[in-house]
The first five atom37 places (N, CA, C, CB, O) and aatype in JSON, in Angstrom:
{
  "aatype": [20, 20, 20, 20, 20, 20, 20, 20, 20, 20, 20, 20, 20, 20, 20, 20, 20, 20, 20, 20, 20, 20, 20, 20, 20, 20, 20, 20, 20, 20, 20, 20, 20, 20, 20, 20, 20, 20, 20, 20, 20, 20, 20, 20, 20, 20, 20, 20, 20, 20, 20, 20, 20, 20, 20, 20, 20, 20, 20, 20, 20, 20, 20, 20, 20, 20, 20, 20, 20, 20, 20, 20, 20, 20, 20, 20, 20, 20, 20, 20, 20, 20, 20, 20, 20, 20, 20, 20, 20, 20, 20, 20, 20, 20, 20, 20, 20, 20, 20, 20, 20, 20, 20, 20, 20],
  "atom_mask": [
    [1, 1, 1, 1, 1],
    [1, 1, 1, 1, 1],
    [1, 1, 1, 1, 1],
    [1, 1, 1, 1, 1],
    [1, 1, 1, 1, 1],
    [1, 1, 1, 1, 1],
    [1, 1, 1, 1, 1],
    [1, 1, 1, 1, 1],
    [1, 1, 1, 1, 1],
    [1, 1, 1, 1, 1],
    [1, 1, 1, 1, 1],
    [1, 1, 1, 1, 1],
    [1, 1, 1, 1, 1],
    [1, 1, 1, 1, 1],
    [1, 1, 1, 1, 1],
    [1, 1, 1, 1, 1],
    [1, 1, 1, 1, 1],
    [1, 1, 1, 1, 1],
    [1, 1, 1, 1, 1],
    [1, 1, 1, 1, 1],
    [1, 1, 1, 1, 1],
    [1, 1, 1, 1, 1],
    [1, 1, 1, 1, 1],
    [1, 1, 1, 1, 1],
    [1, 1, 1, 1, 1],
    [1, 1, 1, 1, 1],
    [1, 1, 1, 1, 1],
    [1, 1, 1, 1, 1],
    [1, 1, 1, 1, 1],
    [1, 1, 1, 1, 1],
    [1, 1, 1, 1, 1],
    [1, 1, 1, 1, 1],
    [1, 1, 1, 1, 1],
    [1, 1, 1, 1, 1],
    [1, 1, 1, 1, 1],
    [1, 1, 1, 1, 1],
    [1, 1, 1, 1, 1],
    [1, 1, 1, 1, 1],
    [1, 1, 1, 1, 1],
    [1, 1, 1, 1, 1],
    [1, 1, 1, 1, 1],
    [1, 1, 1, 1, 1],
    [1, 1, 1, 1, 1],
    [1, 1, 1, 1, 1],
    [1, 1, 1, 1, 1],
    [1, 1, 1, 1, 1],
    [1, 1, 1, 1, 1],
    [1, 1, 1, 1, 1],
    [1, 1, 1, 1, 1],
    [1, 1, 1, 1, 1],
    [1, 1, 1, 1, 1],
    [1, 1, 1, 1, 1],
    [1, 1, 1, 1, 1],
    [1, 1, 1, 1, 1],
    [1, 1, 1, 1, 1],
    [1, 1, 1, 1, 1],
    [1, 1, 1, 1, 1],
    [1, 1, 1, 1, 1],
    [1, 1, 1, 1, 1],
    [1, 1, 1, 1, 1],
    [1, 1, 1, 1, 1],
    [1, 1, 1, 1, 1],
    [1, 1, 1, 1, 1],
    [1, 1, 1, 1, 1],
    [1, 1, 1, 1, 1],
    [1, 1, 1, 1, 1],
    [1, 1, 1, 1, 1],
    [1, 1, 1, 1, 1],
    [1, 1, 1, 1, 1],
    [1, 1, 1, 1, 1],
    [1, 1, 1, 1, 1],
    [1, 1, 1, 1, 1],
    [1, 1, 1, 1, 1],
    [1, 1, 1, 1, 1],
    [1, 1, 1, 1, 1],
    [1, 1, 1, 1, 1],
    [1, 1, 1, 1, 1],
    [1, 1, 1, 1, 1],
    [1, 1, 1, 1, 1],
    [1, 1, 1, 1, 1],
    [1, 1, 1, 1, 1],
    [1, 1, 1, 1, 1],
    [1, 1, 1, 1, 1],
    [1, 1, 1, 1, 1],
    [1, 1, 1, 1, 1],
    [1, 1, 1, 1, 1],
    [1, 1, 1, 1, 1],
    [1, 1, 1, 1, 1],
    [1, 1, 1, 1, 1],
    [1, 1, 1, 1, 1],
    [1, 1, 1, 1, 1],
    [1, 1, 1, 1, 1],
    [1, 1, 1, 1, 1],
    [1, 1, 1, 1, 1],
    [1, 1, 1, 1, 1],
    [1, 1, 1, 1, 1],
    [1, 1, 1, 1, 1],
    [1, 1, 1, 1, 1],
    [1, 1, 1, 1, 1],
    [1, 1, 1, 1, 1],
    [1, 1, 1, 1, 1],
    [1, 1, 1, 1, 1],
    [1, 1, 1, 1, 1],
    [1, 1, 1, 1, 1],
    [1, 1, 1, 1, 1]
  ],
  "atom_positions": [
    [[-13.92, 2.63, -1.79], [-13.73, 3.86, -2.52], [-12.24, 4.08, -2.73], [-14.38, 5.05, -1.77], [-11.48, 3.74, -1.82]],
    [[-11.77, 4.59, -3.77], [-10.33, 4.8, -4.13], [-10.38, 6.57, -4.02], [-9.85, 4.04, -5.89], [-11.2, 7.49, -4.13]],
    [[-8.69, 6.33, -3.68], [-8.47, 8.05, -3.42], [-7.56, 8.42, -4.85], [-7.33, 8.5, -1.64], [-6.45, 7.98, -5.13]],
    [[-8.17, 9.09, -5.44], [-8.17, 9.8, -6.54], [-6.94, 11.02, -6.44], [-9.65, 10.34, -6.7], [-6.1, 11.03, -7.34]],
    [[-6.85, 11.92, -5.46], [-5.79, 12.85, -5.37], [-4.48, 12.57, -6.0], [-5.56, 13.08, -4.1], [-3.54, 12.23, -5.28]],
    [[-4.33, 12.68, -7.38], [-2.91, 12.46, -7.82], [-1.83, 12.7, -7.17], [-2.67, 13.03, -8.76], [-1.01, 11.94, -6.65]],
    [[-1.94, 14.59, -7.29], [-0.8, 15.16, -6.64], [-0.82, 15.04, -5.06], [-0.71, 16.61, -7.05], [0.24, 15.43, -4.56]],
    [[-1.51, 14.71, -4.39], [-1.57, 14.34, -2.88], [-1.0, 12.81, -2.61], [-3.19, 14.45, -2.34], [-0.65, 12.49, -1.48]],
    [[-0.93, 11.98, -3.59], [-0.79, 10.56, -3.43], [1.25, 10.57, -3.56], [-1.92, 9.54, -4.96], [2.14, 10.31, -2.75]],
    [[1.26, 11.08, -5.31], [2.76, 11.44, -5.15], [3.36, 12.61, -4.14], [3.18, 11.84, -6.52], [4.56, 12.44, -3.93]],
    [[2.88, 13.59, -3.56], [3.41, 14.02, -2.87], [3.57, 12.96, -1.28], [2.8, 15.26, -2.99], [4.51, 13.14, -0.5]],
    [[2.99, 12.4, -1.14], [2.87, 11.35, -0.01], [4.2, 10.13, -0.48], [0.99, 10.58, 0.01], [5.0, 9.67, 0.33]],
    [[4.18, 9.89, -1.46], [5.01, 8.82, -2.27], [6.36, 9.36, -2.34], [4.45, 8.54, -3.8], [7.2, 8.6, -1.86]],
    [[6.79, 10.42, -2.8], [7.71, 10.98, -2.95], [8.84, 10.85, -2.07], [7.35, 11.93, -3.07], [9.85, 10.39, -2.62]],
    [[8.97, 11.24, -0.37], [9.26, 11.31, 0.26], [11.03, 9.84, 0.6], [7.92, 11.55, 0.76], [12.25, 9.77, 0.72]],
    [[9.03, 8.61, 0.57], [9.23, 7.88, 0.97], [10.75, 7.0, 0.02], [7.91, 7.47, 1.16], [11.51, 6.17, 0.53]],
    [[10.81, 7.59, -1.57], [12.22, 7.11, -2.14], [13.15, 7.93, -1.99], [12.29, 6.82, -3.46], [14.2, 7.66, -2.58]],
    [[13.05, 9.24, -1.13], [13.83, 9.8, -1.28], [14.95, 9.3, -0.24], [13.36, 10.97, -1.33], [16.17, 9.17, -0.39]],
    [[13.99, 9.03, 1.0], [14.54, 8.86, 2.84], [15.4, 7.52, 2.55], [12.93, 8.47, 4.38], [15.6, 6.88, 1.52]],
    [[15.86, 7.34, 3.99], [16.82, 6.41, 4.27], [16.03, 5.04, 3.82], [17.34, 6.51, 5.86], [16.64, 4.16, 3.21]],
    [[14.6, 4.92, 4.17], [13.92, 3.81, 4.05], [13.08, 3.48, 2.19], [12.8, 4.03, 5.4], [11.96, 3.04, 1.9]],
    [[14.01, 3.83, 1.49], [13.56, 3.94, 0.03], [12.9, 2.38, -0.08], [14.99, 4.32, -1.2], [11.99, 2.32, -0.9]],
    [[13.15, 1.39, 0.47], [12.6, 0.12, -0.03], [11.45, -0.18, 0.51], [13.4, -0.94, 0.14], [10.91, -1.28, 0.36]],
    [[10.91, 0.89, 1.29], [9.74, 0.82, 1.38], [8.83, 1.12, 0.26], [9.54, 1.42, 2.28], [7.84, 0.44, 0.03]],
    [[9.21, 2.26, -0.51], [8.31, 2.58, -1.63], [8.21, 1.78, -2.48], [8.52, 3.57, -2.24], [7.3, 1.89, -3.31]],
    [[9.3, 0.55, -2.54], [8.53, -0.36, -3.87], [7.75, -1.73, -2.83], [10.12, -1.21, -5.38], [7.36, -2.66, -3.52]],
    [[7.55, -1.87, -1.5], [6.8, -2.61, -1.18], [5.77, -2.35, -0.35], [7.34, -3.35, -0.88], [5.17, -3.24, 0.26]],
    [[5.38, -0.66, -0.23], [4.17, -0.57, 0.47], [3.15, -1.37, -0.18], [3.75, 0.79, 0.62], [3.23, -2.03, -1.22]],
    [[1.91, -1.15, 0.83], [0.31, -1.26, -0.1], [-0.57, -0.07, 0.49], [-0.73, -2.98, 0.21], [-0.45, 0.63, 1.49]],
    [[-1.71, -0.15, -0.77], [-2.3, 0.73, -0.18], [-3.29, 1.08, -1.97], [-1.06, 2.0, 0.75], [-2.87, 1.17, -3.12]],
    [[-4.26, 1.16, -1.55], [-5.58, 1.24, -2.37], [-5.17, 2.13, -4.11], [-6.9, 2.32, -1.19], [-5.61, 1.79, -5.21]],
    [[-4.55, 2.91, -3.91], [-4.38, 3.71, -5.16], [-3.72, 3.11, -6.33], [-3.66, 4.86, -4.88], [-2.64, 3.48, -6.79]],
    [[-4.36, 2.28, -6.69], [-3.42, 0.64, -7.61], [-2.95, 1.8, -8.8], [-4.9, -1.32, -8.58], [-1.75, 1.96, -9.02]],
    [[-4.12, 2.68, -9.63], [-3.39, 3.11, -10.85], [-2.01, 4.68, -10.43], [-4.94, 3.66, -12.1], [-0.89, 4.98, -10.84]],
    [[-2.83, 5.14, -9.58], [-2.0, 5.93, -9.22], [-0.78, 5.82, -8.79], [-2.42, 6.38, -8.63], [0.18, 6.44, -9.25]],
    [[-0.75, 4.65, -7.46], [0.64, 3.99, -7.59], [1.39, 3.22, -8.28], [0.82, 3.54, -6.95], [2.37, 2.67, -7.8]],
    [[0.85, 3.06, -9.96], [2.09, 2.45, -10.86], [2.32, 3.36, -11.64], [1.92, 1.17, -11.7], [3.25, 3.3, -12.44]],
    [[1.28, 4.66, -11.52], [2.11, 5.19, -12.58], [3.24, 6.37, -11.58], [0.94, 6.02, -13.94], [4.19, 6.99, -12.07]],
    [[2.83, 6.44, -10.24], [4.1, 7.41, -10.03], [5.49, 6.1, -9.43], [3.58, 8.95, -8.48], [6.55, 6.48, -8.93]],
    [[5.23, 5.01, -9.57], [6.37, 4.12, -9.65], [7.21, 4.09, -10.88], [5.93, 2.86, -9.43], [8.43, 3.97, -10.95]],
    [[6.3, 4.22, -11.88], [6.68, 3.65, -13.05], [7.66, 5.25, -13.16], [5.25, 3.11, -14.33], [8.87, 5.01, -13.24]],
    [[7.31, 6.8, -13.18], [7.43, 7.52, -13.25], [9.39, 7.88, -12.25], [6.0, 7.89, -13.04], [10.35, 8.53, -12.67]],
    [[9.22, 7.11, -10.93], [10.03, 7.39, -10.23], [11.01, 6.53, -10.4], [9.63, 7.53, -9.18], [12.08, 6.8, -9.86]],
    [[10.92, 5.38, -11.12], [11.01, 4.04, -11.6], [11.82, 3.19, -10.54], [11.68, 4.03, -13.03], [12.91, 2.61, -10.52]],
    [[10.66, 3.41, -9.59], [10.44, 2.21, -8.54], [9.66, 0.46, -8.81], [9.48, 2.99, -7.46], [8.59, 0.04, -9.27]],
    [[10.65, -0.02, -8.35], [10.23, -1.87, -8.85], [9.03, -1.88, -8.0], [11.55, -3.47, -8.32], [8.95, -1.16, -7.01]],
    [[8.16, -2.65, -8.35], [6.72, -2.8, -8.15], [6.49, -4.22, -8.05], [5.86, -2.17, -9.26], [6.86, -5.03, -8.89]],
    [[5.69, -4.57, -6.68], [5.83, -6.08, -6.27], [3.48, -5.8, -6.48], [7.05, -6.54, -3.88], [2.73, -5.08, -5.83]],
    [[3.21, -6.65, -7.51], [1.44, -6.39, -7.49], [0.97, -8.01, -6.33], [0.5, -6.56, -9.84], [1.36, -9.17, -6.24]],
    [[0.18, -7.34, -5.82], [-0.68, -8.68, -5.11], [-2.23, -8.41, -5.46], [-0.5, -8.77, -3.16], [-2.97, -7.42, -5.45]],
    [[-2.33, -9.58, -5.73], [-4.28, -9.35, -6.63], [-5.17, -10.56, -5.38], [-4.44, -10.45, -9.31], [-4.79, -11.63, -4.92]],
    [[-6.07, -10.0, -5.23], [-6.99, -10.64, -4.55], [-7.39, -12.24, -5.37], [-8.24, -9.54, -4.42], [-7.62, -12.19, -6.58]],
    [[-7.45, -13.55, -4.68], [-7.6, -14.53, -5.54], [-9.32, -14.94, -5.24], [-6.37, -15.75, -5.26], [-9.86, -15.85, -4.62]],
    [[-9.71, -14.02, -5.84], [-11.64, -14.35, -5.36], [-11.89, -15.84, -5.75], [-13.1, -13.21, -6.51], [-12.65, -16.43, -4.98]],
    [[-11.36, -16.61, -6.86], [-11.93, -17.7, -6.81], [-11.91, -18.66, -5.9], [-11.7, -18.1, -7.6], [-12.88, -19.42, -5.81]],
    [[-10.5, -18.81, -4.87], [-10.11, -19.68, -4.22], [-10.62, -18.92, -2.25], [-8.34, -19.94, -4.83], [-10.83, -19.56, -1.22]],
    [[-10.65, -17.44, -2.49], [-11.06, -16.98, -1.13], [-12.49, -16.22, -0.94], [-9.97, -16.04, -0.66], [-12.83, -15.55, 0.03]],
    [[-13.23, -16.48, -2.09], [-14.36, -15.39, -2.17], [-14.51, -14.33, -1.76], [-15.22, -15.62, -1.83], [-14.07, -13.42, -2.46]],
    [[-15.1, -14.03, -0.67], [-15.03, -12.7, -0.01], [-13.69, -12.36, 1.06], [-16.42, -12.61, 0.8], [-13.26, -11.29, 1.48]],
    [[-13.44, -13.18, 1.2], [-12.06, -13.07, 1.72], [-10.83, -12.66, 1.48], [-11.8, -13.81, 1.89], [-9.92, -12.35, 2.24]],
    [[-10.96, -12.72, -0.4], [-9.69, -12.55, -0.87], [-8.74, -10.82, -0.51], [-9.99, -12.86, -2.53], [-7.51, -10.72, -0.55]],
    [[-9.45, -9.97, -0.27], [-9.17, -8.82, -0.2], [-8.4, -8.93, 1.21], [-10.38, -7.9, -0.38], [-7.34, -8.35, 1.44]],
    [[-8.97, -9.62, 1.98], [-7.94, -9.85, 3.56], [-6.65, -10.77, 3.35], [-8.93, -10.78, 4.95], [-5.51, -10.68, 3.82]],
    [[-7.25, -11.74, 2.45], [-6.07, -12.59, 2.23], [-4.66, -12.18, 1.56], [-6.54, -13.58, 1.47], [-3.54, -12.56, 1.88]],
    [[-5.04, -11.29, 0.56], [-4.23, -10.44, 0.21], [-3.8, -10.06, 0.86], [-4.4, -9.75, -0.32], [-2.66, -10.52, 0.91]],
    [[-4.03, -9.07, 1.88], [-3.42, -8.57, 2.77], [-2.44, -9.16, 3.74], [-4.2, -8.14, 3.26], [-1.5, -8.55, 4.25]],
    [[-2.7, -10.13, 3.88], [-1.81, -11.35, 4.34], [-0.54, -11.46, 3.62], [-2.53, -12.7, 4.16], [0.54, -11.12, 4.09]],
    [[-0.75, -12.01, 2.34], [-0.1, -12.01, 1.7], [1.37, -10.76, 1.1], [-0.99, -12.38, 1.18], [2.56, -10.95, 0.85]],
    [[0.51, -9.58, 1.08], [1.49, -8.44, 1.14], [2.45, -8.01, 2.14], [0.87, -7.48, 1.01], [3.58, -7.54, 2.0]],
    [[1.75, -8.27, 3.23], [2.19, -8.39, 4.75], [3.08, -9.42, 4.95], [1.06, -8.65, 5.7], [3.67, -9.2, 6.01]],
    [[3.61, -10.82, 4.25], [4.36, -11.77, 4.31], [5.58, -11.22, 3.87], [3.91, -12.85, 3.67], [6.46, -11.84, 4.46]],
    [[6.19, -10.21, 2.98], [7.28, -9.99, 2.47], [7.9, -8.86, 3.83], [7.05, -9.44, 0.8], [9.02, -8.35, 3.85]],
    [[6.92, -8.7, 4.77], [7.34, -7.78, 5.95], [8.17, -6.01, 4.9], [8.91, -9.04, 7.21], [9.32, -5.75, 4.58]],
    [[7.14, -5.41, 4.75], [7.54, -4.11, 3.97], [7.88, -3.03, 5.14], [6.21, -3.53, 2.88], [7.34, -2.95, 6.25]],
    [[8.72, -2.37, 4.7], [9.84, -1.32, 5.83], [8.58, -0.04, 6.42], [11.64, -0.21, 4.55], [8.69, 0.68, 7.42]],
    [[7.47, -0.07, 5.47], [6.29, 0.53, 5.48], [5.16, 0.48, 5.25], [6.31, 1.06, 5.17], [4.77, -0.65, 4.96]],
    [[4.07, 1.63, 5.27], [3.28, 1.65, 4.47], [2.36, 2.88, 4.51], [2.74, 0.53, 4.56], [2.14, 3.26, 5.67]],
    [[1.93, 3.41, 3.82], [1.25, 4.48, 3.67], [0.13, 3.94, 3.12], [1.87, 5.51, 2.97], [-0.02, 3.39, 2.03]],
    [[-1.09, 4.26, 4.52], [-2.6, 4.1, 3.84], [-3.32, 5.14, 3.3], [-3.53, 3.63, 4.72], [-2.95, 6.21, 3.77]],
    [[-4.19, 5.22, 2.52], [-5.16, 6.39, 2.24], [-6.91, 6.12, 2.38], [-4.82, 6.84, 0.66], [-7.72, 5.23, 2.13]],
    [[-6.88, 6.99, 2.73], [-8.37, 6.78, 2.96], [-9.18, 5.5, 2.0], [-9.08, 8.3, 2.59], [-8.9, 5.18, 0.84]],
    [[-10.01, 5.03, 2.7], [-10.26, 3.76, 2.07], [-11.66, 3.25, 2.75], [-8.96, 2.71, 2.3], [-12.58, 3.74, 3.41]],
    [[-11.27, 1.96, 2.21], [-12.71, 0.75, 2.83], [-12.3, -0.23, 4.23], [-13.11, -0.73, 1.31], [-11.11, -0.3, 4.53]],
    [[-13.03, -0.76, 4.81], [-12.47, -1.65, 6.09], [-11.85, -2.64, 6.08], [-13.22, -2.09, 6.82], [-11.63, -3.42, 7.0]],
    [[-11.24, -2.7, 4.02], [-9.86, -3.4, 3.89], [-8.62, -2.82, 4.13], [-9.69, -3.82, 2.72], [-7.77, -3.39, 4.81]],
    [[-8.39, -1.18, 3.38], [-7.61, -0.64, 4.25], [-7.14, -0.58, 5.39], [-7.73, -0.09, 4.24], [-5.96, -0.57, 5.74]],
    [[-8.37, -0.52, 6.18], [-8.12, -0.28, 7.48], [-7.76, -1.55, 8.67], [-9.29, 0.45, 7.82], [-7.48, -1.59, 9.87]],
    [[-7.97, -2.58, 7.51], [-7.63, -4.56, 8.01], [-5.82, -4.21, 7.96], [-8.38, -6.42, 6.17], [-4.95, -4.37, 8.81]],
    [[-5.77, -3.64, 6.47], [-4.39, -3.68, 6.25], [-3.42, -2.89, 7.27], [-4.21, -3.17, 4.92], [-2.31, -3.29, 7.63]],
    [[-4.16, -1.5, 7.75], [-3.05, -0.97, 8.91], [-2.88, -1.29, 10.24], [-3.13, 0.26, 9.11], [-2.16, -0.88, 11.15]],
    [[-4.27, -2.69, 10.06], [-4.35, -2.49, 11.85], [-3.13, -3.85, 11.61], [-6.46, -2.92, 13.07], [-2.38, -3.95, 12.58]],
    [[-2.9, -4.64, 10.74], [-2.62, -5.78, 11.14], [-1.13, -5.31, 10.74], [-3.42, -7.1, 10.53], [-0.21, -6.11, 10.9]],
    [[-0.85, -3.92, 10.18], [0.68, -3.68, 9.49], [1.3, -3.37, 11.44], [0.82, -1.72, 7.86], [2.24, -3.8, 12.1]],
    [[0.21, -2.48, 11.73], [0.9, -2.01, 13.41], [1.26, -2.9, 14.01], [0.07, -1.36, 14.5], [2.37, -2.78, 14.51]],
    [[0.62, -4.03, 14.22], [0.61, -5.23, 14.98], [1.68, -6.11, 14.56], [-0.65, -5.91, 14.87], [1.97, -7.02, 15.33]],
    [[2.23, -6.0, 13.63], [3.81, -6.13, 13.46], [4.95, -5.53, 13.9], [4.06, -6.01, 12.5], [6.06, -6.02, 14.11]],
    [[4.45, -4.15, 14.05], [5.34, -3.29, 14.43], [5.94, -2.61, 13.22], [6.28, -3.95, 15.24], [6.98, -1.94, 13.2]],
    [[5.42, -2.79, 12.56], [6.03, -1.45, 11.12], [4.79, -0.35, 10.6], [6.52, -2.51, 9.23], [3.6, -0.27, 10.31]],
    [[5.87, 0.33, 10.72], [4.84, 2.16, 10.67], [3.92, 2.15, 9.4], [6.1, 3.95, 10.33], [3.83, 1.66, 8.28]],
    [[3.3, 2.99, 10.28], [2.07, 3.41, 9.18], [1.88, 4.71, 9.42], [0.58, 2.65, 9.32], [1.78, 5.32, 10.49]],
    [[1.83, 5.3, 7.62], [1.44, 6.36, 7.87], [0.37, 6.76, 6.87], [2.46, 7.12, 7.99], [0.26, 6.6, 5.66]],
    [[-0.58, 7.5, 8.06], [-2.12, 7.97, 7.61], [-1.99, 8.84, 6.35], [-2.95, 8.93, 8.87], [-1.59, 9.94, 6.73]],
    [[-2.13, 8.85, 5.28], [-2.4, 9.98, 4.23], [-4.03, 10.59, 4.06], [-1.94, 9.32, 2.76], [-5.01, 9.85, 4.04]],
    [[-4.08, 11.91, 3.97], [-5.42, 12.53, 3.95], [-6.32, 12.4, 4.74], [-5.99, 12.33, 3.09], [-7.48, 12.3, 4.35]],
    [[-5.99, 12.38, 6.01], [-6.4, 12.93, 7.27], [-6.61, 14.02, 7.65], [-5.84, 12.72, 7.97], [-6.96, 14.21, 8.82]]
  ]
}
């Protein structure tokens, strides 16, 4: 399920270019694909996309991705409510040791 809350997503987003850690906002992840390009595009934050490769991982690709996003080691990430890919993505962001923070809780 995708989280829809515009103004809850940029208000969550916002922050994050403002603070010391601005390079987090162009390499978090996190489920709100249209929402987060257009308040990138809007804030005109550079935007790194990672797409699931279903042909080569089938059902996997959504973790693999995650892997993959997780390889550039991002200063953050802000999750939003989501599916038990989300929740692949924050357990394995902690387990690095870079913050996560819960949105719409």
């Amino acid at each position: 399920m995708d989280y829809n809350d515009r103004e809850r997503i940029w208000a969550k987003l916002d922050p994050c270019q403002a603070s010391r850690h601005g390079p987090a906002a162009r390499r978090f992840a996190q489920e709100c694909r249209a929402h987060r390009r257009l308040w990138a595009e809007a804030r005109k934050v550079t935007q790194i996309s990672f797409k699931p490769n279903w042909t080569k991982h089938a059902k996997a690709a959504p973790f693999r991705r995650n892997d993959e996003m997780l390889s550039v080691m991002p200063a953050g990430l802000i999750a939003f409510p989501g599916s038990g890919i989300t929740g692949n993505l924050a357990d394995k962001t902690r387990r690095l040791g870079i913050p996560v923070w819960r949105a719409g809780d």
